[in-house]
Backbone as CSV, one residue per row, in Angstrom:
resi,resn,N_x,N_y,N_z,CA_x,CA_y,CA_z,C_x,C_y,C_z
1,UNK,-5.477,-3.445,-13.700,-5.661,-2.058,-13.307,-7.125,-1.679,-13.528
2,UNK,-7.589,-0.968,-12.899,-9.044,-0.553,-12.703,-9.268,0.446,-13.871
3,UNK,-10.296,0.215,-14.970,-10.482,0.769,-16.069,-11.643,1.443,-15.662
4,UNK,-11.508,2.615,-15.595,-13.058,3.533,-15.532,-12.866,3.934,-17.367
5,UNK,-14.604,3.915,-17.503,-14.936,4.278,-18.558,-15.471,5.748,-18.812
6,UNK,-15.522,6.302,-19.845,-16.049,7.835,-19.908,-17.834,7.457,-18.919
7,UNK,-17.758,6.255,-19.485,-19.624,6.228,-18.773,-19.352,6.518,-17.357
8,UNK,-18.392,5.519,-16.404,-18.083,5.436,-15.327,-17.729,6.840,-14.607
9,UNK,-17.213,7.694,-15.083,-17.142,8.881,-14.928,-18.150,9.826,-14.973
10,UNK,-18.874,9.499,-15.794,-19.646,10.519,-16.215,-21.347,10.357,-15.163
11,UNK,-21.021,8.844,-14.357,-21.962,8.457,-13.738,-21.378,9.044,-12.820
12,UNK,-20.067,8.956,-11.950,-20.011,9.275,-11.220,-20.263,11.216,-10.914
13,UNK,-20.034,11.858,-11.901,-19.913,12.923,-11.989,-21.613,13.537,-12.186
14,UNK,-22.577,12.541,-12.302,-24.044,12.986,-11.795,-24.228,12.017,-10.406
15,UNK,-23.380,11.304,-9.723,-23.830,11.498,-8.453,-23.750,12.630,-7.214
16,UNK,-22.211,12.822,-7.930,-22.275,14.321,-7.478,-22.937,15.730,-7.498
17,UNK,-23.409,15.407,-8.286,-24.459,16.479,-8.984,-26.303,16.057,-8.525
18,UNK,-26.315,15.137,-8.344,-27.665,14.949,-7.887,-28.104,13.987,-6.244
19,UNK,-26.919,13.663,-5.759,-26.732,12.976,-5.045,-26.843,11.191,-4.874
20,UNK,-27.320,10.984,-5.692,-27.010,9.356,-5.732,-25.972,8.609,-5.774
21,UNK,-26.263,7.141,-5.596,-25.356,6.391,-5.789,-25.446,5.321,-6.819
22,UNK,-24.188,4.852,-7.433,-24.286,3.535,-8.293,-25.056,2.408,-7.080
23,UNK,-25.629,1.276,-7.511,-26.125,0.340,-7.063,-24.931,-0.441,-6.451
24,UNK,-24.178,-0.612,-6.179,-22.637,-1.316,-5.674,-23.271,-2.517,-5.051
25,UNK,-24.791,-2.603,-4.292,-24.972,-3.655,-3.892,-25.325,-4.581,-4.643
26,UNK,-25.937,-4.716,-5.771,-26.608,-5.105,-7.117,-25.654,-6.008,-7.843
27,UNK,-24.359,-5.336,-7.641,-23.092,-5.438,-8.509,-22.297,-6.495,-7.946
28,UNK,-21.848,-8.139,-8.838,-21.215,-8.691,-8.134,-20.452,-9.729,-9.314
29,UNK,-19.610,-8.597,-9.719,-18.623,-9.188,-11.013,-17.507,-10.495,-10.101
30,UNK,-16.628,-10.974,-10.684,-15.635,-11.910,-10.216,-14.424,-10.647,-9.563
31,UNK,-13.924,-11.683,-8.530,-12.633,-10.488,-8.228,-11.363,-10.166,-9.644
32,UNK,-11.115,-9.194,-9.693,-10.333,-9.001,-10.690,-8.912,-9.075,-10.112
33,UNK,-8.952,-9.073,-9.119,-7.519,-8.613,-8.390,-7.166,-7.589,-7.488
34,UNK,-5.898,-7.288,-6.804,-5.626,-6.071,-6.043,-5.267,-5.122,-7.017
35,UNK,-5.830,-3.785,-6.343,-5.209,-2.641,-6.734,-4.451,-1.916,-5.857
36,UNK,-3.443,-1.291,-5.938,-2.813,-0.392,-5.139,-3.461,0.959,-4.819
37,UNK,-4.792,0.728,-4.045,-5.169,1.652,-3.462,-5.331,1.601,-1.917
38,UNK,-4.953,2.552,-1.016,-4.754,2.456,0.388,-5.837,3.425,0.748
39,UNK,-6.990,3.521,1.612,-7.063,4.514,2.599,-6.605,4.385,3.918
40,UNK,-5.624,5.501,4.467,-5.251,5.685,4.819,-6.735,5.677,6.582
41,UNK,-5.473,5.663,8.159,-6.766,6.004,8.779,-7.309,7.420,8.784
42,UNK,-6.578,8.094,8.887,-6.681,9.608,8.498,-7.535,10.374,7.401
43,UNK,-8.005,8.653,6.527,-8.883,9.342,5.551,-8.687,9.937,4.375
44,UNK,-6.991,9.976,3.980,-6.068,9.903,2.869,-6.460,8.606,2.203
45,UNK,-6.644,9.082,0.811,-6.345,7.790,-0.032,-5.641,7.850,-0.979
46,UNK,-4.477,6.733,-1.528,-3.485,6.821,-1.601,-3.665,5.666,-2.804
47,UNK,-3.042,6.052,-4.080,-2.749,5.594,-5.100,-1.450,5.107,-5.280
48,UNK,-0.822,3.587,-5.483,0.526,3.510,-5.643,1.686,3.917,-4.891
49,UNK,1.170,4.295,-3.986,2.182,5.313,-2.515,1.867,6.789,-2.442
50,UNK,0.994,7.513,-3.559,1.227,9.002,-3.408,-0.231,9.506,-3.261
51,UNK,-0.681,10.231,-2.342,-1.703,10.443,-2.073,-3.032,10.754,-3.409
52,UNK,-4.163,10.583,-3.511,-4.865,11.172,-4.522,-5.028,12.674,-4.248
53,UNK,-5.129,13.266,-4.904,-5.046,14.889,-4.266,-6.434,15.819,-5.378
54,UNK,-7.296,15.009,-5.776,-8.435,15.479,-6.316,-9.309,15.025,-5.777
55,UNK,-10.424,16.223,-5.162,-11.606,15.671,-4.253,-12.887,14.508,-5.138
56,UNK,-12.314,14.787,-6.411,-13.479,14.500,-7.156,-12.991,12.841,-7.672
57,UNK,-12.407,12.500,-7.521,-11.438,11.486,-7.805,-11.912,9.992,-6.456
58,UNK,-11.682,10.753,-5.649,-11.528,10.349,-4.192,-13.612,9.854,-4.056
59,UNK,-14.216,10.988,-4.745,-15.721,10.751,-4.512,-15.958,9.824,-5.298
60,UNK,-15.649,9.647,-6.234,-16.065,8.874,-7.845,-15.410,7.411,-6.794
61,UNK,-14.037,7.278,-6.255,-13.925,5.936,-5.855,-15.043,5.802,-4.833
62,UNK,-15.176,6.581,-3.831,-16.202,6.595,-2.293,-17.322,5.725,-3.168
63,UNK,-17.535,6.261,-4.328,-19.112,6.058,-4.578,-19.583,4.359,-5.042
64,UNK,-18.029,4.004,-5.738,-18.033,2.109,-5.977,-17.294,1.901,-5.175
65,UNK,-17.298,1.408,-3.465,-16.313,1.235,-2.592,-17.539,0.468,-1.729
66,UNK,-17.099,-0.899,-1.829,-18.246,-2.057,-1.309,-17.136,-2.943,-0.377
67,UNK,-18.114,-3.366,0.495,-17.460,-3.716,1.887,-18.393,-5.506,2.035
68,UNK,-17.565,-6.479,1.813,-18.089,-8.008,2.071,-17.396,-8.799,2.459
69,UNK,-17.274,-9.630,3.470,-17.173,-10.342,3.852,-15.464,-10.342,4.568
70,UNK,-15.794,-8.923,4.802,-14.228,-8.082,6.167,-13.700,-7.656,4.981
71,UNK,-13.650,-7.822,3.386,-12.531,-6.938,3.005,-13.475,-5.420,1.711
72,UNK,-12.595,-4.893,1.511,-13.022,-3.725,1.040,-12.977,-3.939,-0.833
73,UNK,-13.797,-3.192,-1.768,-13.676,-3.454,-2.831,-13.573,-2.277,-3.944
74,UNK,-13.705,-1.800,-5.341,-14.398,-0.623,-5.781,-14.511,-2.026,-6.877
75,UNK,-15.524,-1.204,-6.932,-16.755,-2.068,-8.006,-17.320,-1.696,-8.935
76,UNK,-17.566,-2.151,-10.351,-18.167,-1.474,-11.551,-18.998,-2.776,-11.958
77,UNK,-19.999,-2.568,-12.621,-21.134,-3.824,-13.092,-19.920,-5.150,-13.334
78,UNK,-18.401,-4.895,-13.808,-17.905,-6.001,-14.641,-16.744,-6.658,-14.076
79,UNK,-16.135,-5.469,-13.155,-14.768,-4.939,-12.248,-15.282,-5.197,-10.866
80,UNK,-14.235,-5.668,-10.002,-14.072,-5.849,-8.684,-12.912,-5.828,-8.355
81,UNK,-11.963,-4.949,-7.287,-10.867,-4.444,-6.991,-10.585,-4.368,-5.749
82,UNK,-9.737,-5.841,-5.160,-9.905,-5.149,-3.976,-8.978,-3.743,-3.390
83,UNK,-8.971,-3.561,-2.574,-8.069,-2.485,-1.838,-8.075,-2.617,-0.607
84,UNK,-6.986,-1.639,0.151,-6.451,-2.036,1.685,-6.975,-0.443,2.414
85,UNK,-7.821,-1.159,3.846,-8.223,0.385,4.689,-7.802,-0.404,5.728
86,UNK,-7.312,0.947,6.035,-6.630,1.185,7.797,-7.508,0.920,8.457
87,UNK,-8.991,1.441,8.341,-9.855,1.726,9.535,-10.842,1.569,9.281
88,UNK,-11.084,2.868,8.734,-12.685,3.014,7.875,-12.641,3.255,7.049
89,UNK,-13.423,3.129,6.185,-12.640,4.285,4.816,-13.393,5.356,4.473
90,UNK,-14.136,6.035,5.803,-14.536,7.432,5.619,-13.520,8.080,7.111
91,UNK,-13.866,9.105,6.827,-13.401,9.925,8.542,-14.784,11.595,8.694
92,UNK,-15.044,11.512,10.094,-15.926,12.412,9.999,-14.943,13.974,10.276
93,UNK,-15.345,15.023,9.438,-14.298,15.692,9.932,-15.088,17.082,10.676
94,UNK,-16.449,16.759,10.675,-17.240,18.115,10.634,-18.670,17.415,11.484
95,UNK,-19.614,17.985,12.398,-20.604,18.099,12.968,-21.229,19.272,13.385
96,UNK,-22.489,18.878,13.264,-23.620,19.600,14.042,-24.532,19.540,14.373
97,UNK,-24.659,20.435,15.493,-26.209,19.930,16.554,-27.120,20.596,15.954
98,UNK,-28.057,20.071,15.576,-29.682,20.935,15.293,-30.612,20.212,15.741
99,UNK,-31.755,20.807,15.700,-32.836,20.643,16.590,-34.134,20.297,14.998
100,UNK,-34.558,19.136,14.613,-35.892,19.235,13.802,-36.825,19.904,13.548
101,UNK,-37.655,20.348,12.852,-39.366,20.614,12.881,-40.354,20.853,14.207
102,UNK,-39.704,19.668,15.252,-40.262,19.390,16.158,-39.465,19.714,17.487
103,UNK,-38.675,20.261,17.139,-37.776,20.497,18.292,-36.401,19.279,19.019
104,UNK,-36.870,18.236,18.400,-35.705,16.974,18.817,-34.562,17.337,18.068
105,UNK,-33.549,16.723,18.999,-32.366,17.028,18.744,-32.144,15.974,17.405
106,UNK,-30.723,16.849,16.666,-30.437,16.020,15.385,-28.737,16.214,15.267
107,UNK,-27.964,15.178,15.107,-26.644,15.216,14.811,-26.160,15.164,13.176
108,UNK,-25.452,16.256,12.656,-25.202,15.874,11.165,-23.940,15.828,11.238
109,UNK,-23.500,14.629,10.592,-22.359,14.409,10.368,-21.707,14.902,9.251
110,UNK,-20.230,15.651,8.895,-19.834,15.666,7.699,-18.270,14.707,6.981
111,UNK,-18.323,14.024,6.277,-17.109,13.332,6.296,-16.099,13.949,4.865
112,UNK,-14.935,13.616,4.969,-13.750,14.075,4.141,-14.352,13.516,3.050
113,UNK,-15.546,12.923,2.548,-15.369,13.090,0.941,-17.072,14.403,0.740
114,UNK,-17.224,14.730,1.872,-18.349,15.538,1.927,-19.852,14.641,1.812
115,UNK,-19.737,13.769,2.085,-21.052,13.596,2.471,-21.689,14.036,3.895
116,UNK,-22.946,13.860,4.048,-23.637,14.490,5.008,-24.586,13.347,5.566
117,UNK,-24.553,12.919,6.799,-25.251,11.848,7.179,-25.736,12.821,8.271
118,UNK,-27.217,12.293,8.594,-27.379,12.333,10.315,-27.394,11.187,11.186
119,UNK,-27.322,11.220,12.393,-26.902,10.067,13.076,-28.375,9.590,13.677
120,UNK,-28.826,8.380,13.450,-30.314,7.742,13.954,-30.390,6.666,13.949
121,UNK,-31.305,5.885,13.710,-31.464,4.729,13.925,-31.099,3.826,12.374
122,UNK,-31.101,4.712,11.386,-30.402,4.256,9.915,-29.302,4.485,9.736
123,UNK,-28.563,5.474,10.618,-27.002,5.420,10.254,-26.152,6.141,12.342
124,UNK,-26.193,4.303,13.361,-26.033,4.721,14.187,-24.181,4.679,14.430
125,UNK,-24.354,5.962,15.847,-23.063,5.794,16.024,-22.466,4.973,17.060
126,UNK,-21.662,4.328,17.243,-20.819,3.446,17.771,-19.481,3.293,18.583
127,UNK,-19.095,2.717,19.480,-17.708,3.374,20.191,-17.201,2.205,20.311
128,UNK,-16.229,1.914,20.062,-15.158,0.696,20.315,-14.540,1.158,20.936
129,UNK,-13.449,-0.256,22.018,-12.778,0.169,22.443,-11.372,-0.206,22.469
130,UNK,-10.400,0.177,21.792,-9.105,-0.809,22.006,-8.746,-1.242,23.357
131,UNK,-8.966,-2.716,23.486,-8.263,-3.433,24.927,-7.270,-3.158,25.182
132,UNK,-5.933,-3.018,24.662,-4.672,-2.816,24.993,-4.542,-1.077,25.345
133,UNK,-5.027,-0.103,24.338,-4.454,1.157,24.849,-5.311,1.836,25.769
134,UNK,-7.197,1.263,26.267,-8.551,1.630,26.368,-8.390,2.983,25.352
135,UNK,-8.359,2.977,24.176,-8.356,4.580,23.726,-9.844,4.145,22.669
136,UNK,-10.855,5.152,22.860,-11.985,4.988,22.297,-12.146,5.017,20.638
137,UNK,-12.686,4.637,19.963,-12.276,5.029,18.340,-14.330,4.932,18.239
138,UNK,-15.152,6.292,18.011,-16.179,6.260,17.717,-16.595,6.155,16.252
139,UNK,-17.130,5.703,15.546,-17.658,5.582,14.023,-19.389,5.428,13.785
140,UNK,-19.419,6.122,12.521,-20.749,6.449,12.221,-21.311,5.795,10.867
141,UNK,-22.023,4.697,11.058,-22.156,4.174,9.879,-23.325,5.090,8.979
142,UNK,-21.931,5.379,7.656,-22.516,5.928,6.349,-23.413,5.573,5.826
143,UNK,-23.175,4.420,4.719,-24.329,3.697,4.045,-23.768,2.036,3.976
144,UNK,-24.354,1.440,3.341,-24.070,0.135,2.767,-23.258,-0.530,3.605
145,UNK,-23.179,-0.603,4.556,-22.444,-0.851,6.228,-21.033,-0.417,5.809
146,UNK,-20.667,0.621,5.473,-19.414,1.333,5.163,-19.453,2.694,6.110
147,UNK,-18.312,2.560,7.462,-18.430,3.383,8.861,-17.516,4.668,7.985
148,UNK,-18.003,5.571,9.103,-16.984,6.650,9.025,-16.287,6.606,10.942
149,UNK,-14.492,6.890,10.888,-14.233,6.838,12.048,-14.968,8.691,12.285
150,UNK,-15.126,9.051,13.540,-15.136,10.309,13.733,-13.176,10.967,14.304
151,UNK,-13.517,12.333,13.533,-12.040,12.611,13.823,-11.935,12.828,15.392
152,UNK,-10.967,13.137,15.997,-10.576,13.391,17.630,-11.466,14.840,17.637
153,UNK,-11.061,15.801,17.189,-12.174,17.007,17.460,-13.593,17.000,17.505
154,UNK,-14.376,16.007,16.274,-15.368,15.770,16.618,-15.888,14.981,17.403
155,UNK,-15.291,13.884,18.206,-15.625,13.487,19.375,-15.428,14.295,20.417
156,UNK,-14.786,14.747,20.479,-14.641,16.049,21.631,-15.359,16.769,21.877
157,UNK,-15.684,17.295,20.540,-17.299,18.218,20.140,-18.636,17.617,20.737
158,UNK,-19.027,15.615,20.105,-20.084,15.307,20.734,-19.822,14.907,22.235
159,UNK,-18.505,14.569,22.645,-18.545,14.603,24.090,-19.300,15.289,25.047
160,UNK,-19.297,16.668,24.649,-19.427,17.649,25.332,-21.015,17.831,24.918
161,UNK,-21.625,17.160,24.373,-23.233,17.020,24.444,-23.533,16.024,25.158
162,UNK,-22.952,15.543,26.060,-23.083,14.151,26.717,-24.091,14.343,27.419
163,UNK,-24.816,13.523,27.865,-26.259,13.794,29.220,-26.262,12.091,29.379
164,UNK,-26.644,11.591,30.514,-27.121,10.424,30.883,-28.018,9.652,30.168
165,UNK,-28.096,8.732,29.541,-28.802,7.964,29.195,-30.436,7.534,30.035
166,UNK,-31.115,6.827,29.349,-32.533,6.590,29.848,-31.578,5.729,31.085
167,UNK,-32.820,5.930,32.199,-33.176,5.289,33.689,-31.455,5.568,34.009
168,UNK,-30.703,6.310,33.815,-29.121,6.841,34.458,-28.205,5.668,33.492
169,UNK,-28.850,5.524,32.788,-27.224,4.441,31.820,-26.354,5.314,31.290
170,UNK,-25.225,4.783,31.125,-24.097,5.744,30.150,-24.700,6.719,29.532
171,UNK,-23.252,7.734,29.838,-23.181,8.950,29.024,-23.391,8.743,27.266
172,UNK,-24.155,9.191,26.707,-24.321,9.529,25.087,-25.165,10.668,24.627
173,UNK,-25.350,10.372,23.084,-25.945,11.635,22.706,-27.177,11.054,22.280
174,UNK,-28.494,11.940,21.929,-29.258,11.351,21.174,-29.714,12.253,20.055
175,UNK,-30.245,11.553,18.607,-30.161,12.267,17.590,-31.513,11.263,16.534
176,UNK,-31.805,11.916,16.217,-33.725,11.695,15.645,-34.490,10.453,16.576
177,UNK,-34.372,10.656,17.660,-35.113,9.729,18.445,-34.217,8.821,19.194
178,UNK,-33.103,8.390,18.806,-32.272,7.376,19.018,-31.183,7.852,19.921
179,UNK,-30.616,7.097,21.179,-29.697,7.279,22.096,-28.445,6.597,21.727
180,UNK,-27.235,7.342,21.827,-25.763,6.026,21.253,-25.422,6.613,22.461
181,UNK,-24.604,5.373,23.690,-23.830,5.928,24.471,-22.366,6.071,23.972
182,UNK,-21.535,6.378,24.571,-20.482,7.061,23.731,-19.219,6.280,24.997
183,UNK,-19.838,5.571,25.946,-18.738,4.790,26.977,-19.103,3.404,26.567
């Protein structure tokens, strides 16, 4: 079982407070084993079958939640855990269009554990497509190559900023310099 320590907490509880992160990439203890943690695609995460239902809980895991070699982990300097995601294990649930300093357009993303990304050439967005249903699933990579899916409303939302791409290529958006088509 995954032992957080008062330190572990108490780190996590100044990332929240100042915005950082633990080093998770730095960090590369032995696997300890599975834990019964699920995120859900919806962006629920789920302890033992019953949802976690503290935002602060949910951030403290977001914040040691390392992604290698296809499977998912939470990680402490000593601890390695894996766990099971549906999808992504962020979801975007919130956007907005603004315009820079300079007038270029800027996309901010917001996801269910509240972080705030903008979308550019350090964290671009992406569209897959399922072959069997063609149903689009767009995602926005967060940090540490850990995506957020975007929810159905907020694709709907950047849909509707759509414009043609350079020399008439696909429909997308563009956001600090950078074009994602969205077909």
């Amino acid at each position: 079982m995954l032992q957080l320590s008062l330190d572990d907490i108490r780190a996590g509880a100044e990332r929240t407070r100042d915005g950082g992160l633990p080093p998770v990439e730095r960090w590369d203890p032995p696997l300890s084993g599975d834990i019964d943690i699920r995120i859900a695609r919806d962006g629920t995460w789920y302890h033992e079958g019953g949802p976690i239902e503290r935002l602060k809980l949910v951030q403290l895991f977001a914040s040691i939640l390392k992604y290698e070699d296809g499977e998912y982990f939470l990680v402490t300097p000593v601890e390695k855990w894996r766990i099971q995601v549906e999808d992504a294990p962020f979801l975007v649930v919130a956007m907005e269009a603004e315009h820079d300093s300079g007038g270029d357009p800027r996309l901010v993303f917001t996801t269910n554990t509240g972080d705030q990304v903008v979308a550019g050439p350090d964290h671009p967005l992406r569209v897959s497509v399922d072959p069997d249903s063609a149903e689009p699933a767009p995602y926005l990579l967060v940090r540490r190559n850990l995506e957020a899916l975007l929810s159905r409303a907020v694709f709907y939302q950047l849909a509707e900023l759509a414009e043609p791409g350079p020399q008439g290529s696909a429909y997308g958006v563009t956001s600090q310099g950078a074009f994602f088509p969205l077909a």
